[in-house]
N, C-alpha and C positions, 0 to 999 in steps of 0.2 A: 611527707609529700608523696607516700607512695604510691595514695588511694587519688593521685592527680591524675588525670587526662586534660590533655590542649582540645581545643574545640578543633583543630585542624586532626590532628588521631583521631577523635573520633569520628570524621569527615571521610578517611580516607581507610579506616581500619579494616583489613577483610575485604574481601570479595564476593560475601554473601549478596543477596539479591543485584549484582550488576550485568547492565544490559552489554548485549555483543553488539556492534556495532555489524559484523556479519563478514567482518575482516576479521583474520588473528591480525595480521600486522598494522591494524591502526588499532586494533585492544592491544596490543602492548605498547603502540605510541604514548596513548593517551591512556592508557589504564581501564578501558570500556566506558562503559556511560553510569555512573553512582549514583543513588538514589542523593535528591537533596539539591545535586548541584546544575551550574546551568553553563552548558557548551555552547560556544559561537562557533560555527563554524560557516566558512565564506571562501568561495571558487567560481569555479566557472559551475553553471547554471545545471549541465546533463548534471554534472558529478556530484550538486546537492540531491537533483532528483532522486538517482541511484540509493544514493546515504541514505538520504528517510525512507524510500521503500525497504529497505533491509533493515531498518531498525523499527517499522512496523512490523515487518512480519517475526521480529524476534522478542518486540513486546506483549505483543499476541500470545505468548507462551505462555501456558500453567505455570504457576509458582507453585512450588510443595508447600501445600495449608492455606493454599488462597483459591477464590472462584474462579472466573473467567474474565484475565486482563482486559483493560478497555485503554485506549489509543485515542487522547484528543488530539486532531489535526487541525492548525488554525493557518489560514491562509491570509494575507499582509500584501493589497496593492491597490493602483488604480489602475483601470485595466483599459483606459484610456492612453494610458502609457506605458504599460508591459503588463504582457499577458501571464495571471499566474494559475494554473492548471494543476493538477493530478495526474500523472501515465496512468489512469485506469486501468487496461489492458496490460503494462507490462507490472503492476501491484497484482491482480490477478490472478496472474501465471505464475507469479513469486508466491504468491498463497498457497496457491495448487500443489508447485513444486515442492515446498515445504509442506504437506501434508494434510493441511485444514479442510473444513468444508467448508465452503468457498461462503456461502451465504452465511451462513454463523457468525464466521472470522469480519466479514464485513459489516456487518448489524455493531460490533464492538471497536468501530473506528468512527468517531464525534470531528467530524469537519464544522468548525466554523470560518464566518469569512468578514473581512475588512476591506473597503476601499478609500476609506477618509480615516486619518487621523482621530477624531471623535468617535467613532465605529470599532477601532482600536479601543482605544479606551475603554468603549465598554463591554468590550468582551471580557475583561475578567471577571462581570455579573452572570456572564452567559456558564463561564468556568467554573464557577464556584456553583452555577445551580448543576450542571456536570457531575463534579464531583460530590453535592449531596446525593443524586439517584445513583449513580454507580462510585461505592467506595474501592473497586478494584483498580484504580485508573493506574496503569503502569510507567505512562511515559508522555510529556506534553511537547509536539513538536510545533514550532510558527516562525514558517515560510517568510524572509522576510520582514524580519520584527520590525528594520533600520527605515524600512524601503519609502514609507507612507511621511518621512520626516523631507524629501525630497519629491516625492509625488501626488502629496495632496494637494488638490485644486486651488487650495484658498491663496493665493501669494501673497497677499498683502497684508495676511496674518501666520505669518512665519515664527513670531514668538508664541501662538497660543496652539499650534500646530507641535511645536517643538515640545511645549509642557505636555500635551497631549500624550505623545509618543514618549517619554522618559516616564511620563505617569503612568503607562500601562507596563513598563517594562517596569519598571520598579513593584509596583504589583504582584506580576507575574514571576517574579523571581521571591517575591517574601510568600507569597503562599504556597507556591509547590516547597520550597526550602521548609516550610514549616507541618508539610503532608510527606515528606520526604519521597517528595516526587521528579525526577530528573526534567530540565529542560532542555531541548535542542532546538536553539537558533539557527537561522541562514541568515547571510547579509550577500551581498555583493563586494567584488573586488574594486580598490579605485584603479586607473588605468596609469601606471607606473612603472614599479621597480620590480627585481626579477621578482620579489617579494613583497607584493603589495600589501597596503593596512587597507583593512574592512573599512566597507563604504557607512561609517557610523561614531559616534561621538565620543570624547575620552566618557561621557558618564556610563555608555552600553560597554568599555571594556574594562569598565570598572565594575561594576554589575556584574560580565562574564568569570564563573572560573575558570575556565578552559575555554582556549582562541585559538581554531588550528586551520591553518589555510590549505586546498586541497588543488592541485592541478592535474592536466591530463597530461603524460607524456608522447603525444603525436597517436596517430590512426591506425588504427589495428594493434596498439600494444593493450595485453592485456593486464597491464601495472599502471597505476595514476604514482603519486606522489602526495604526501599529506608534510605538513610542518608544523609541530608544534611549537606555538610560539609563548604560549605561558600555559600553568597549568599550578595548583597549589602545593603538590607535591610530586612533581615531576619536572625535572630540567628540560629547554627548549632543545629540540632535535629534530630528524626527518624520515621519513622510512619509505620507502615502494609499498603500494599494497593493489592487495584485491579481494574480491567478495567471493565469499562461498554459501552455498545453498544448503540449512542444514536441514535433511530429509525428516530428520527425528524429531521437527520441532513442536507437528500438530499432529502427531501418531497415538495422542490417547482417544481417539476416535474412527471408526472404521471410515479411513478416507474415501473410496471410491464407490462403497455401497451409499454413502450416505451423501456424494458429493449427486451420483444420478439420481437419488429421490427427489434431493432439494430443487436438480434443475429441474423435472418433470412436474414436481410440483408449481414451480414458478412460472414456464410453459403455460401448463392449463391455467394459471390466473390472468397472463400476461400478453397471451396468445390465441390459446384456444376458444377462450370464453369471446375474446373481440372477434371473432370468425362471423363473418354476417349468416353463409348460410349453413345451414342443418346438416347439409350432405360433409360439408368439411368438418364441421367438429364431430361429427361421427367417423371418420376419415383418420382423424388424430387420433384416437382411441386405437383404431387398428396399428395407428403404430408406434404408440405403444406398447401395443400388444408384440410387435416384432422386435422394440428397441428389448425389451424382457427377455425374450425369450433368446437374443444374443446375447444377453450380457456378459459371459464369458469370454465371447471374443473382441465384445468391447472393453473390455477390461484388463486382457492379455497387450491389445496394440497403446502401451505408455507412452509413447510417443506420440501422438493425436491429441486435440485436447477432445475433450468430452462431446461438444455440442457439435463439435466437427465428426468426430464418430457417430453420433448419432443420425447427421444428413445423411452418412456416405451406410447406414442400417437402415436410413429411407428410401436412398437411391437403389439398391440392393433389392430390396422389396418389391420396389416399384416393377424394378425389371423381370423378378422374378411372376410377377402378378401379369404384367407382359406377356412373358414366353409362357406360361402356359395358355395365356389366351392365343397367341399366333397358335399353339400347335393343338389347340383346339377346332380352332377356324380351317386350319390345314386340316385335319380331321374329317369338320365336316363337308369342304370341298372338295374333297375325295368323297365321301359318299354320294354326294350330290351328282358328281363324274359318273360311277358307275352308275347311277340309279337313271339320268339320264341316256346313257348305253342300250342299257334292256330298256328303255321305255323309246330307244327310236326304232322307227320302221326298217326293218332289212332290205 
C-alpha cells in the first residue's frame, strides 16, 4: 500500500501553485486558495469586495512556465433588487500599486454577468468557451452564486429557479475541479447569530470546500476577523486579519514606462481623436510633447497617480505658455511707452 495516495493528499499536498488571498493571516486560516477547489466565503458585502480585489490582483501573477494569467469574473444578481458592481477605481489602484500595467493587467480579467437564474445557468457555456481561447485561467471568482435563488423575478416558479441555480453550481464546481482551477464564491450572511450560516442551501455547502465567514471589527480598525468554519484539512478556527499590497507582484515589466505609453496611447484613441476641432487635437500633441519631456519628474512624485500628474504637467504648461506671454505683452507695452514719448510734441 505504499504507492497509495487518498484523493484528499493529493488535494491538499504542497503549496505549489496556491493563490494568496493577499492576507498572510487568512492564508494561514484557510491554507490560501488551492488549485481544484471551491471556497465559499460570505460577510458583509465591503469585505467580499476588498477579498476578490486582492485575489485578482494576486491571480494576475506569472506563474514560473506559464503565459499570462487570466481572471474570470462572473457577477450573480437582480439588480432590481440589489445592486452588484465592480470598485473599478479602487481594482485600479490595487493594479497600479501592485506593479502591472494597468491596461494589460485588465484585458486578462473575463467579467461575466447573471440577473435571472436561467442566465446563471448558462454561463457555464460562456465559461467553458473562456477557457478554450485562454488556457492560462488562474482563478474563477462569482459574486454571489446563492443570490439569484432568492432574487429572481419568476415567483411562482421557485422549484425550477432552484434546479437552475444548484445546476450551475454543480457545474461550476466539476469543471474547474477537473481544469484544477480554484473557485471563490460569495454569498450573503442570514440575519442572526453572532455567527451566522450563508444565505444558501445544504446542497451549495455541500458542494463548498472551504466555508469561511468574514466580519468587520468596528470603524477605523484596520483588522476584520475571518472564521473558518469547515475546510477538508484544516480544523474550524478564527483569526484577525489584514491585507497587504504586494509591490513585487507585476514587476516583470517596466511599470511606469510602460504604464504612461498605454495611457497616452489610449487618450489619442479615446480622446483626442473625438476633439471636434483641428486647433485642439493639435493642442494635445503639444502636450504630449510636454508630458515627455517631464517624465522624470512625473515619475519621481509615486504618490500622484498617473493621469493626475499628467493635468497638474498640463496645468504647468499652460502657465508657463502664459507667463511668457504676459512678459511679452509687458515687453511690448513698454516699447510702445517710449516710442510714444519721442513721438509726442514738446
Amino acid at each position: 500500500m505504499s504507492g497509495f495516495t487518498s484523493g484528499l493528499e493529493l488535494l491538499l499536498s504542497g503549496s505549489k501553485g496556491t493563490l494568496s488571498t493577499g492576507s498572510p493571516e487568512l492564508d494561514a486560516l484557510v491554507g490560501g486558495i488551492r488549485k481544484g477547489m471551491f471556497y465559499l466565503f460570505y460577510g458583509e458585502k465591503e469585505l467580499i469586495e476588498t477579498l476578490f480585489r486582492y485575489l485578482i490582483a494576486n491571480a494576475l501573477k506569472p506563474q514560473e512556465g506559464s503565459g499570462r494569467p487570466v481572471v474570470v469574473y462572473m457577477l450573480c444578481g437582480n439588480y432590481r433588487k440589489e445592486r452588484t458592481e465592480i470598485g473599478t477605481e479602487e481594482l485600479v489602484e490595487l493594479v497600479e500599486a501592485s506593479g502591472y500595467g494597468m491596461e494589460e493587467a485588465l484585458r486578462r480579467i473575463h467579467i461575466l454577468t447573471a440577473s435571472s437564474a436561467d442566465q446563471q445557468a448558462l454561463l457555464i457555456d460562456e465559461l467553458i468557451g473562456v477557457l478554450e481561447r485562454e488556457p492560462e485561467v488562474s482563478l474563477v471568482l462569482i459574486r454571489g452564486i446563492f443570490k439569484l435563488h432568492f432574487d429572481d423575478a419568476r415567483i411562482r416558479n421557485r422549484h425550477v429557479v432552484r434546479e437552475e441555480v444548484q445546476r450551475s453550481i454543480n457545474r461550476f464546481g466539476q469543471l474547474c475541479a477537473e481544469r484544477g482551477i480554484p473557485i471563490v464564491a460569495s454569498g450573503r450572511p442570514k440575519k442572526a447569530k453572532l455567527i451566522p450560516k450563508p444565505e444558501s442551501s445544504s446542497f451549495l455547502r455541500h458542494v463548498a470546500n472551504a466555508i469561511v465567514y468574514i466580519r468587520g471589527r468596528g470603524k477605523g480598525s484596520r483588522f476584520n476577523r475571518a472564521f473558518l468554519l469547515s475546510h477538508p484539512g484544516k480544523p474550524p478556527g478564527s483569526a484577525e486579519y489584514a491585507f497587504e499590497v504586494n509591490g513585487e507582484l507585476g514587476r516583470d515589466t517596466p511599470p511606469f514606462r510602460q504604464t504612461f505609453h498605454e495611457l497616452v496611447a489610449r487618450l489619442r484613441r479615446e480622446f483626442q481623436e473625438a476633439l471636434i476641432r483641428v486647433e485642439r487635437r493639435e493642442a494635445f500633441d503639444l502636450l504630449i510633447e510636454a508630458w515627455s519631456a517631464e517624465l522624470g519628474a512625473v515619475s519621481f512624485a509615486e504618490t500622484v497617480k498617473l493621469l493626475d500628474l499628467l493635468f497638474l504637467v498640463s496645468v504647468v504648461e499652460n502657465r508657463s505658455v502664459g507667463e511668457a506671454l504676459r512678459r511679452r505683452v509687458e515687453g511690448l507695452d513698454e516699447r510702445m511707452t517710449r516710442i510714444e514719448e519721442r513721438l509726442r510734441p514738446d
